[in-house]
Residue frames as a rotation matrix with the C-alpha (Angstrom) as fourth column:
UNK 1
0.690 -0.156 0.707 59.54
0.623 0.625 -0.470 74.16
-0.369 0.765 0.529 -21.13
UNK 2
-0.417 -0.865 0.279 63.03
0.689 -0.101 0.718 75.04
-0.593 0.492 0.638 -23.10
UNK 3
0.892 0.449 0.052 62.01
0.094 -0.072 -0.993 77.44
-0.442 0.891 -0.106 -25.65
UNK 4
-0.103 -0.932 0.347 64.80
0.361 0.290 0.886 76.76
-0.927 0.216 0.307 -28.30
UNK 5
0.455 -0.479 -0.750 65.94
-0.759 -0.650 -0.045 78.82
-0.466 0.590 -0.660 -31.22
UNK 6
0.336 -0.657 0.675 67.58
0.492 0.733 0.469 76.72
-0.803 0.175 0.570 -34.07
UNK 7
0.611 -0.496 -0.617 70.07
-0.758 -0.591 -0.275 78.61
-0.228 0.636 -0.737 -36.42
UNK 8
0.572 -0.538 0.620 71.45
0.803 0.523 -0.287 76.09
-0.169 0.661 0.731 -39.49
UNK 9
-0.473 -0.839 -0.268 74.78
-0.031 -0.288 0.957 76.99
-0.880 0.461 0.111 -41.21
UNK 10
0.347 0.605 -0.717 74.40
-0.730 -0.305 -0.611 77.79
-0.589 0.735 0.336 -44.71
UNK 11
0.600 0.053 0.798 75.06
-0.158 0.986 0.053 74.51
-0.784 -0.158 0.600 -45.53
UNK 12
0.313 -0.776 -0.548 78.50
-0.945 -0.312 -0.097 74.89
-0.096 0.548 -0.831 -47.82
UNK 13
-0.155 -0.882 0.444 79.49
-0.870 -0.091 -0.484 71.79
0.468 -0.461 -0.754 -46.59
UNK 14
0.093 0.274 0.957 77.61
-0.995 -0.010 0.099 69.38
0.037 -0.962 0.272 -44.44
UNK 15
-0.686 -0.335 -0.646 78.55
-0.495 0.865 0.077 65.77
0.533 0.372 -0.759 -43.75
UNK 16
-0.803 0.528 -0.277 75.25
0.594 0.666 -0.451 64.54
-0.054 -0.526 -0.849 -42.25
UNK 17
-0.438 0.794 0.422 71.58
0.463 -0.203 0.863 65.64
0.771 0.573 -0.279 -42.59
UNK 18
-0.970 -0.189 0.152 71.10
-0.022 -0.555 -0.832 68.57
0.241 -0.810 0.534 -40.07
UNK 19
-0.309 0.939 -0.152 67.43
-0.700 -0.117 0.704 68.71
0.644 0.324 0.693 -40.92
UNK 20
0.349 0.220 -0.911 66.88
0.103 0.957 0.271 64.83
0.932 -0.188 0.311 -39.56
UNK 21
-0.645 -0.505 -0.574 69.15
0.543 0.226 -0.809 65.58
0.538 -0.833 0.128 -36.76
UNK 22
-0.972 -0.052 0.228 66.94
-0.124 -0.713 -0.690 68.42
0.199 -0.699 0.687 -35.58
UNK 23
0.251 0.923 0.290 63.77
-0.652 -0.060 0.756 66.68
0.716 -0.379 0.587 -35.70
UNK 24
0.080 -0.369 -0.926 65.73
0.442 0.846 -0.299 63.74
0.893 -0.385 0.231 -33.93
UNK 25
-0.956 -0.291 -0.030 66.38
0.178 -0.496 -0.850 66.15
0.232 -0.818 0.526 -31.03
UNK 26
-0.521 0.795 0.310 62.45
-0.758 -0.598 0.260 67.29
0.392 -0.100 0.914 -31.18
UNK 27
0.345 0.846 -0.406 61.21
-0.368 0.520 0.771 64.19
0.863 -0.117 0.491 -30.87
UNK 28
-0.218 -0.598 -0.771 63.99
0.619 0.526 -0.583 62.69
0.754 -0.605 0.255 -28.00
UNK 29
-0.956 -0.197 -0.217 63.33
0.285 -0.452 -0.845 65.90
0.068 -0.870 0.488 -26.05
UNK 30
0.195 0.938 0.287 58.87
0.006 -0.294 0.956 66.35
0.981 -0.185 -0.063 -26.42
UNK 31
0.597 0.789 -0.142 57.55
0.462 -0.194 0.865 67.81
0.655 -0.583 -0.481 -23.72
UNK 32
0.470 -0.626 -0.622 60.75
0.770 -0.053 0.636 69.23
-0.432 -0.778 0.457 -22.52
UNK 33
-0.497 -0.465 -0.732 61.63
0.404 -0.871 0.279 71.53
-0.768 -0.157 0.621 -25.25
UNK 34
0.605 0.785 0.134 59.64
0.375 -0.133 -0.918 73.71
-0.703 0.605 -0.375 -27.72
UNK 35
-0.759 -0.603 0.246 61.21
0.597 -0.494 0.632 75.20
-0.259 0.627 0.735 -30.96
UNK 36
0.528 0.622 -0.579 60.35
0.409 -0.783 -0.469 78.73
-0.744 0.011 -0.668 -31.42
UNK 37
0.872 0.214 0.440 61.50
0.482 -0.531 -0.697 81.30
0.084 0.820 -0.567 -33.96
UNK 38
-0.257 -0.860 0.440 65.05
0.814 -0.438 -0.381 83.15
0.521 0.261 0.813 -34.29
UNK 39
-0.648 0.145 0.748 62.94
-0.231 -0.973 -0.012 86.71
0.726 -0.181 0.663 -33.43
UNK 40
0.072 0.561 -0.824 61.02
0.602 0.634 0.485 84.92
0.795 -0.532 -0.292 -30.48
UNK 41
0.230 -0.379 0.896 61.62
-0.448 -0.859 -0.248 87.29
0.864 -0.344 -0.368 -27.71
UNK 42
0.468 0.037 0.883 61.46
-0.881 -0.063 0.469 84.44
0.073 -0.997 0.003 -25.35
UNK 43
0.520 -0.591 -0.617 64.11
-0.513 0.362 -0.778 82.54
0.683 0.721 -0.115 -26.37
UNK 44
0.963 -0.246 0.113 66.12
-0.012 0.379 0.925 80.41
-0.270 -0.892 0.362 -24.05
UNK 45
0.088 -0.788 0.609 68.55
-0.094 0.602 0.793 79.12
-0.992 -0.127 -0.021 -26.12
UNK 46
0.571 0.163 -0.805 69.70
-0.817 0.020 -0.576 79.21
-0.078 0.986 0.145 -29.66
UNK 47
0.107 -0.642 0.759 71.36
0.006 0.764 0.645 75.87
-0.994 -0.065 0.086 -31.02
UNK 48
0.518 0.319 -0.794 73.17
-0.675 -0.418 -0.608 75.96
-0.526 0.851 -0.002 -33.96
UNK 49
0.491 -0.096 0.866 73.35
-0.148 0.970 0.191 73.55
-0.858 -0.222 0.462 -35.93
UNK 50
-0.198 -0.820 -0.537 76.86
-0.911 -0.049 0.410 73.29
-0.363 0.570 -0.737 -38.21
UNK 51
0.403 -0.267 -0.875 77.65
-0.898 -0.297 -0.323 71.31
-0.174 0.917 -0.360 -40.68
UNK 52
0.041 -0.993 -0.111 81.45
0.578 0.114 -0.808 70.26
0.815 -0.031 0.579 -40.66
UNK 53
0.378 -0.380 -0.844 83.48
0.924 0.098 0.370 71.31
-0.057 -0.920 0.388 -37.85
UNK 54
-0.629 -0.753 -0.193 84.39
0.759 -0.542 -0.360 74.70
0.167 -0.373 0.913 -38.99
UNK 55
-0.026 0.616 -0.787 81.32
0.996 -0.047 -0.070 75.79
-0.080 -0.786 -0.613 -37.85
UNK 56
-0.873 -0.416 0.253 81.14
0.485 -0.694 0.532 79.15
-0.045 0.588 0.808 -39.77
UNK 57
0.372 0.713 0.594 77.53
0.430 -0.699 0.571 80.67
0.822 0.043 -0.567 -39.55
UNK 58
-0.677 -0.309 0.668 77.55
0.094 -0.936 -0.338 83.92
0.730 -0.166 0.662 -38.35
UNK 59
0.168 0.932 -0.322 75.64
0.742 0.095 0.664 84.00
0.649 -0.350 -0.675 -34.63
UNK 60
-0.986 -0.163 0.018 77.10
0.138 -0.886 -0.442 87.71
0.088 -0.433 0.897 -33.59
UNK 61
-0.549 0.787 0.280 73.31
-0.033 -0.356 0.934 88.23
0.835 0.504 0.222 -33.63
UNK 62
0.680 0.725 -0.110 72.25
-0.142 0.276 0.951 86.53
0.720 -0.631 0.291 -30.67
UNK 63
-0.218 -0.523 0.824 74.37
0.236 -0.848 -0.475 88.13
0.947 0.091 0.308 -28.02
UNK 64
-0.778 0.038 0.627 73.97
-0.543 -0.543 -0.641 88.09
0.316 -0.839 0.443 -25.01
UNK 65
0.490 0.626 -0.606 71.64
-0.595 0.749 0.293 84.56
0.637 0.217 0.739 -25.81
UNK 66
0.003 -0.627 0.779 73.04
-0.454 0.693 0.560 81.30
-0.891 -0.356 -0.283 -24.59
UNK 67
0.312 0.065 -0.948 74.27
-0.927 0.237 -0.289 79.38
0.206 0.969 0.134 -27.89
UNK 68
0.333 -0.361 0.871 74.81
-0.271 0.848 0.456 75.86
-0.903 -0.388 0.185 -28.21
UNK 69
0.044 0.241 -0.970 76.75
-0.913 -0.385 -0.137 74.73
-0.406 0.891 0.203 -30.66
UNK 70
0.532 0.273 0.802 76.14
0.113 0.915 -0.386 71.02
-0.839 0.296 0.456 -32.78
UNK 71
-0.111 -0.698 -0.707 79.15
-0.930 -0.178 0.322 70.01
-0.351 0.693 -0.629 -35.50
UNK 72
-0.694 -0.522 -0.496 78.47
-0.580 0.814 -0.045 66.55
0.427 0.256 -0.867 -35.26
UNK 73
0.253 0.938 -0.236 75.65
-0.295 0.307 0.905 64.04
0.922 -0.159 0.354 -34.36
UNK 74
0.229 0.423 -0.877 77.16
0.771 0.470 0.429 63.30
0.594 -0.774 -0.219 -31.19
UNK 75
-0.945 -0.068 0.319 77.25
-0.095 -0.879 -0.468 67.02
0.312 -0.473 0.824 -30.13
UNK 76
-0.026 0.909 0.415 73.35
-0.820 -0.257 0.512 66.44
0.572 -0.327 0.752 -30.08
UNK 77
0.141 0.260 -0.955 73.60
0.498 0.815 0.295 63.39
0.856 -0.517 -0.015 -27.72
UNK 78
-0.637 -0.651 -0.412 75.15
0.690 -0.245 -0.681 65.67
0.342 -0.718 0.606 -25.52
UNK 79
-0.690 0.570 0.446 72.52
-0.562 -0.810 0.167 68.33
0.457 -0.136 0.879 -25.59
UNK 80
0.073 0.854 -0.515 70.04
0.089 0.508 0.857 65.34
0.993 -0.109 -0.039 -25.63
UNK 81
0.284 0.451 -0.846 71.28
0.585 0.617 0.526 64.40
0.759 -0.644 -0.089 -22.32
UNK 82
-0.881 -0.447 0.156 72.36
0.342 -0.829 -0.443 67.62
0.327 -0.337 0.883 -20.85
UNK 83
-0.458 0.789 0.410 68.44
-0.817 -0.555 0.154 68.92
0.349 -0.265 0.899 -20.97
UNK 84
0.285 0.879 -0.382 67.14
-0.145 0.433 0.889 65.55
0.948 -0.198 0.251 -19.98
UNK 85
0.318 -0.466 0.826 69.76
-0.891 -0.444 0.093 65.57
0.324 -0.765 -0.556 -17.00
């Protein structure tokens, strides 16, 4: 199983309900990916999940991570169907 990392923007901005979108992704991908904590050590993947398109949180943190990043609801179709293949 995925273990996924989700880092919001600090929501200046947002033109759609990131919140909804990211359980929408939890529930489309059960049993395929888990959400885990920011300080998880076994992270897979952080997805962060923006706003608006300029897409401003700060993810210098997670380095050397893999980052996905979501600006728009149909960035997460893409993820959707990226992990379901």
């Amino acid at each position: 199983m995925l273990k996924v990392a989700i880092k919001y923007c600090g929501g200046c901005n947002p033109y759609y309900d990131r919140v909804a979108l990211v359980r929408r992704i939890g529930s489309r991908l059960q049993g395929k990916v888990e959400f885990v904590s920011l300080d998880n050590a076994s992270v897979d993947l952080v997805l962060a999940v923006e706003g608006c398109l300029t897409a401003c949180a700060d993810l210098s943190s997670f380095d050397g991570k893999e980052i996905r990043i979501i600006t728009q609801p149909d960035d997460a179709e893409k993820f959707i169907h990226e992990i379901l293949g």
